[in-house]
Structure formats: C-alpha cells, structure tokens
One Martini backbone bead per residue (centre of mass of N, CA, C, O) as a GRO file, in nm:
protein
  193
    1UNK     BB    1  14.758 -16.512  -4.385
    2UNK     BB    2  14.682 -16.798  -4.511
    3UNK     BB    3  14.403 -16.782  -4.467
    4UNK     BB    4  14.339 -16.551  -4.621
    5UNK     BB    5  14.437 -16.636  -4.882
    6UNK     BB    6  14.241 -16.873  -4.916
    7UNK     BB    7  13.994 -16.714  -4.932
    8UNK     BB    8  14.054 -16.534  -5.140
    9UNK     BB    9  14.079 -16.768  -5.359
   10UNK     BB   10  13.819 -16.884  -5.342
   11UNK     BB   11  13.674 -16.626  -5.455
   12UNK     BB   12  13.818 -16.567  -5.696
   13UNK     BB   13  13.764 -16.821  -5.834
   14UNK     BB   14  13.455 -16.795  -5.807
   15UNK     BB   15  13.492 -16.536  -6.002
   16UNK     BB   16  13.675 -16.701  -6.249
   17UNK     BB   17  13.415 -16.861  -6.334
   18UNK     BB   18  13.233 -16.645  -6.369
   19UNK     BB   19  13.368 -16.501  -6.607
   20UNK     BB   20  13.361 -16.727  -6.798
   21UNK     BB   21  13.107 -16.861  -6.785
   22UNK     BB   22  12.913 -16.527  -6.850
   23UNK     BB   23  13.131 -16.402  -7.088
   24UNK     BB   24  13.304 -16.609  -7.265
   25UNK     BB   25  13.615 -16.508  -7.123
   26UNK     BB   26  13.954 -16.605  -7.089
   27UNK     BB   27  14.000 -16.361  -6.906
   28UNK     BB   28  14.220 -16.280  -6.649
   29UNK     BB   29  14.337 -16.163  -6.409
   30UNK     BB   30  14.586 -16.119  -6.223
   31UNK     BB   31  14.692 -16.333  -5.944
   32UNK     BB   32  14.919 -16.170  -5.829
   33UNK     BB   33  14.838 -15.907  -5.823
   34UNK     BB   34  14.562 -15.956  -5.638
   35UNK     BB   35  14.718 -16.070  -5.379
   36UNK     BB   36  14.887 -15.860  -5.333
   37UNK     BB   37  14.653 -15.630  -5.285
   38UNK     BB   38  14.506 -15.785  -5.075
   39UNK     BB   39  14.742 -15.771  -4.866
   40UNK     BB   40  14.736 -15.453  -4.861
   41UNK     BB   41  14.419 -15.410  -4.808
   42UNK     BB   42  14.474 -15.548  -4.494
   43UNK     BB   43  14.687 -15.411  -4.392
   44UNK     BB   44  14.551 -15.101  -4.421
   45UNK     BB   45  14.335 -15.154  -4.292
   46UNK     BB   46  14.408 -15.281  -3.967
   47UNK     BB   47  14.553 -14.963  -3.891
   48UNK     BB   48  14.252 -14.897  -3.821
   49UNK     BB   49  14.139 -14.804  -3.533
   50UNK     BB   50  13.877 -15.005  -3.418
   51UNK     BB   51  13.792 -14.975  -3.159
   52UNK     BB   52  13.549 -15.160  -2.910
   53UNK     BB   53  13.568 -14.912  -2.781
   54UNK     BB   54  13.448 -14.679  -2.948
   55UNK     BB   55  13.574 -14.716  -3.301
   56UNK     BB   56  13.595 -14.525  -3.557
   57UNK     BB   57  13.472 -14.645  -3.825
   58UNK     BB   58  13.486 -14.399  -3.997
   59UNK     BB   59  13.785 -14.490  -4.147
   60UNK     BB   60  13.697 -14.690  -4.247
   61UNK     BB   61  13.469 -14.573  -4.450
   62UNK     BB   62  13.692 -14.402  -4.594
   63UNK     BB   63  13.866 -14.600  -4.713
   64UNK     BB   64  13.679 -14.728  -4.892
   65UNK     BB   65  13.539 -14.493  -5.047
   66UNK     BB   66  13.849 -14.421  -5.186
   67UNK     BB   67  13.827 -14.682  -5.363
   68UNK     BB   68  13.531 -14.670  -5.484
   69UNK     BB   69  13.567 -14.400  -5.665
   70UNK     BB   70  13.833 -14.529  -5.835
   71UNK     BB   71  13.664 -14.750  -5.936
   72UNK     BB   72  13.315 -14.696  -5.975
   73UNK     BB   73  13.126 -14.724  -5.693
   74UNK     BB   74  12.846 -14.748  -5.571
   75UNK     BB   75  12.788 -14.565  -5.259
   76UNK     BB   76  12.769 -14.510  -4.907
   77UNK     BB   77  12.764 -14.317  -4.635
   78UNK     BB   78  12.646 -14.380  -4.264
   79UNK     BB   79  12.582 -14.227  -3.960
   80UNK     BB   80  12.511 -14.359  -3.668
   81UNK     BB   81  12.743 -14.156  -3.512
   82UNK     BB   82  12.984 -14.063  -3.341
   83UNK     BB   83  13.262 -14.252  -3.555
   84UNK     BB   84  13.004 -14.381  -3.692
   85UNK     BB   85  12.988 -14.613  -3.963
   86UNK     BB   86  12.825 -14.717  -4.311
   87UNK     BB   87  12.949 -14.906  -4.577
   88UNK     BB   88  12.790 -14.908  -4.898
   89UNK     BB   89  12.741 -15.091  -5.154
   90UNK     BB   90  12.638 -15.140  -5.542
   91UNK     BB   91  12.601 -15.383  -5.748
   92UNK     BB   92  12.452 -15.420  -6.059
   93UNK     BB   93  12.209 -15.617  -6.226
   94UNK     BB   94  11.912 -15.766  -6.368
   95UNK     BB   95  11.713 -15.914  -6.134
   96UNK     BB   96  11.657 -16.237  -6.140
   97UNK     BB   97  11.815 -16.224  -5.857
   98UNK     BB   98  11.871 -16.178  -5.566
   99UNK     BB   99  12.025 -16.013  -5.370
  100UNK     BB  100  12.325 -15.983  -5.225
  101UNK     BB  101  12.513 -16.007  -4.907
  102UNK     BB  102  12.811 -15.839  -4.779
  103UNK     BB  103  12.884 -15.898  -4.443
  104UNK     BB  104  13.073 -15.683  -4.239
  105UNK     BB  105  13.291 -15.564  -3.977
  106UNK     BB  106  13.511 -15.319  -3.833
  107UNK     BB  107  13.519 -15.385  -3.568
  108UNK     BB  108  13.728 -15.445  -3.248
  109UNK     BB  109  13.897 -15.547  -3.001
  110UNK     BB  110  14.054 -15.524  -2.766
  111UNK     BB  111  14.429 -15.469  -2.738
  112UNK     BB  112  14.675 -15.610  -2.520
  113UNK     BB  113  14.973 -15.562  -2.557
  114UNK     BB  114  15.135 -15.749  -2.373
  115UNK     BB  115  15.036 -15.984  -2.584
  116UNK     BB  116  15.206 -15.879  -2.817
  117UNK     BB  117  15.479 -15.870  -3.081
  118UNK     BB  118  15.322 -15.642  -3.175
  119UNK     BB  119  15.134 -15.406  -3.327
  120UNK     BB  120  14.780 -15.444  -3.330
  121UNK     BB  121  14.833 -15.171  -3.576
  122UNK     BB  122  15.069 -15.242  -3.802
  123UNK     BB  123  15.049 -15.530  -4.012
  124UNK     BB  124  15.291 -15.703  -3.998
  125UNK     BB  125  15.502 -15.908  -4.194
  126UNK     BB  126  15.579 -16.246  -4.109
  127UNK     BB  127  15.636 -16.533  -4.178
  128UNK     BB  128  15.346 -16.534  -4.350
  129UNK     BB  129  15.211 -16.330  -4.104
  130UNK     BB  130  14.972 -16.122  -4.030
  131UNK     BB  131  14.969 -15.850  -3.779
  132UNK     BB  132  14.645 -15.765  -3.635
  133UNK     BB  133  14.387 -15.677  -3.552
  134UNK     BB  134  14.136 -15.836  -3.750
  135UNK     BB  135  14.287 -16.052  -3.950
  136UNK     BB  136  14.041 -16.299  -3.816
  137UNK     BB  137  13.856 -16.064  -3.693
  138UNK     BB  138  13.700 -15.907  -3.980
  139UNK     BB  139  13.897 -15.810  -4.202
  140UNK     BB  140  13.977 -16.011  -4.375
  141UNK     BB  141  13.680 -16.052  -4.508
  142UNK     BB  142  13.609 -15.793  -4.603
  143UNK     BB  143  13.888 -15.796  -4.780
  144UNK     BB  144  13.739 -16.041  -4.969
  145UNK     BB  145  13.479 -15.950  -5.034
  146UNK     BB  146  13.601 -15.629  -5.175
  147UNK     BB  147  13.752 -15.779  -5.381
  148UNK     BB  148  13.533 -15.968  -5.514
  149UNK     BB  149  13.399 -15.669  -5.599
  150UNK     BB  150  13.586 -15.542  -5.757
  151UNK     BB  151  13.651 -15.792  -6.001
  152UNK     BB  152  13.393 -15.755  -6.081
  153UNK     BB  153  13.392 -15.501  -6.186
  154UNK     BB  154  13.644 -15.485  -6.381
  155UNK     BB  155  13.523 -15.751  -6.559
  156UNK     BB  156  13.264 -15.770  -6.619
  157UNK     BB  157  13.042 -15.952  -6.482
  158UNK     BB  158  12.736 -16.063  -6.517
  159UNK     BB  159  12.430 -16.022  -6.339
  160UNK     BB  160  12.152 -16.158  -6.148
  161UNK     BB  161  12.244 -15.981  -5.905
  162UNK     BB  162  12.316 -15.805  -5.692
  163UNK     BB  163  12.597 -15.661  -5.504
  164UNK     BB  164  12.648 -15.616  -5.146
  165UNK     BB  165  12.833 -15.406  -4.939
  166UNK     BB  166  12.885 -15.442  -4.586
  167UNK     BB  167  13.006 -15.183  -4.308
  168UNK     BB  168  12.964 -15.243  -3.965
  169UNK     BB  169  12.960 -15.120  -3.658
  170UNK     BB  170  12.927 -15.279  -3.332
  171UNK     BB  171  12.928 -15.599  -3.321
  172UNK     BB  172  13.095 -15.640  -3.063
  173UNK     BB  173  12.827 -15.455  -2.918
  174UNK     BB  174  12.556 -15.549  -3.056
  175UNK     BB  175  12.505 -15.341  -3.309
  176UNK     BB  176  12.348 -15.113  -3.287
  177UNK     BB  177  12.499 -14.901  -3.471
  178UNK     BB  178  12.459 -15.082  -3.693
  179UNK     BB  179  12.287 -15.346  -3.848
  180UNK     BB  180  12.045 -15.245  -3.661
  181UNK     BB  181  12.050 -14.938  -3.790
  182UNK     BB  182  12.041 -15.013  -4.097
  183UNK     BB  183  11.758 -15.172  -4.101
  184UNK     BB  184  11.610 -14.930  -3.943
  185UNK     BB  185  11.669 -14.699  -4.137
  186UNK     BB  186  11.754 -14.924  -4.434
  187UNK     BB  187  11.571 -15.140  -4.563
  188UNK     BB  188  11.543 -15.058  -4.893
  189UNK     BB  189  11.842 -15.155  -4.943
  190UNK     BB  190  11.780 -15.475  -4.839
  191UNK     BB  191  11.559 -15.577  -4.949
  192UNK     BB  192  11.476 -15.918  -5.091
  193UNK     BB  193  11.819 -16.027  -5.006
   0.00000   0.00000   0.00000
C-alpha cells in the first residue's frame, strides 16, 4: 500500500506540474481526494480474479471501461480469445511529440492460499497495507497509471502528444494472447509511439 501510494504520488505530481506549467493555472485537483480514489480503484482492481491461467481478464477490461465512459474518454476493448480482452484509452494531443504508451498487464499468478493471511482478491486493507493478488505486480501500476490518465482527462491539460493507457492479459504466460496479440492485430493504434 505504502509503495503504491508513493508510485501515485510520484505520478500525480508530475501530473500537477503539468497542470501548472502547459495551462497557466494554479488550481490543482483535491489530492487527498484523488489519493483516496486511487485506493479504492486498486482495492476494486484487485478484487477482480485474473488469475493466469485461465485470465479472464475481460472483467478487468470491463472495470476500466465502465469508469472510462463515465469519464468522456475515448477506449475501445479487444477480445484476443474467449475471456481475454486487451483494453486501449487514448486521450489526443497535438501532435507535435510522439505518442506516450502506458502498458501494464491484467492478468496475476495463481494465488496458493495456503500461504495467504488474507483472501488474495479481498483487497483487504490492514495496518496501512493492501492485501491482495496483483497489489504489488502489477495492478499498483496499472492503476496509477489509469489516475494518471484520468487526472489529464479531468483537468484539461494541454498535450504535445496523444496518451495512451494499454491494459493487456497474458503477460503472465508470455503475452501472445495479450501485447503480442495487440501489435500483431492492431499495429496502426501504436504506430510511432
């Protein structure tokens, strides 16, 4: 929980020197609310089983998606086999610089219970630590990535480069249903980035 959070804060700063620097304006998101947010949508992550095999990580693409609708931010989700999905954001730019990939995966390792003091899709939060499958690889990261993404979204800040946030399954297990399933598929969406 603790490395999360400093990941988070890392990003949202250099969110928030964006917001300053490219828009001229002073006025910065809540960061106790945003950090709180970011908590919730980790522990919410979490809760959701992807273990690989089998994946099923179309329940991840279906999360993220539901929260980007209610954003306004353009996505698309990819069904790469029955129960693997690969789900793309892209927020625009200007152009003048190449587009960003934010890429992390979905999918978890089994989780033996045995050895658990918790269940590892509770998402269970103790003494300051987020307990669950995915918390430290790489669902953490995913979902700093996603406030990160959001965060541009909300505050309007100017971009020199499209931003694009890459949710793939199967990295567990080497990817081809996953990153390499997307670039053999779907070239033209990561083009020159």
């Amino acid at each position: 929980m603790k490395r999360l959070l400093v990941v988070v804060l890392i990003l949202l700063a250099q969110c928030s020197d964006a917001i300053r620097a490219q828009s001229g304006r002073s006025a910065e998101p809540d960061w106790n609310k945003t950090g709180d947010e970011a908590v919730a949508l980790l522990t919410n992550y979490v809760r959701i089983d992807t273990t690989n095999p089998p994946g099923n990580e179309a329940r991840a693409a279906d999360f993220f998606a539901r929260i980007l609708e209610k954003e306004g931010i353009d996505f698309k989700v990819f069904d790469s086999a029955p129960g693997r999905a690969v789900l793309y954001a892209r927020l625009k730019g200007n152009g003048r610089k190449r587009p960003l990939i934010l890429l992390n995966h979905s999918d978890v390792v089994p989780a033996d219970r045995q050895f658990w003091s918790a269940d590892p899709f509770s998402g269970d939060i103790r003494d300051g630590y987020l307990y669950g499958r995915g918390a430290l690889d790489m669902k953490s990261m995913g979902a700093a990535q996603f406030m990160s993404l959001l965060l541009l979204k909300r505050t309007g800040v100017p971009l020199d480069r499209d931003v694009i946030f890459l949710a793939t399954p199967d990295e567990e297990a080497g990817g081809r249903a996953g990153a390499g399933w997307f670039v053999r598929n779907h070239p033209e969406l990561i083009r020159d980035a």
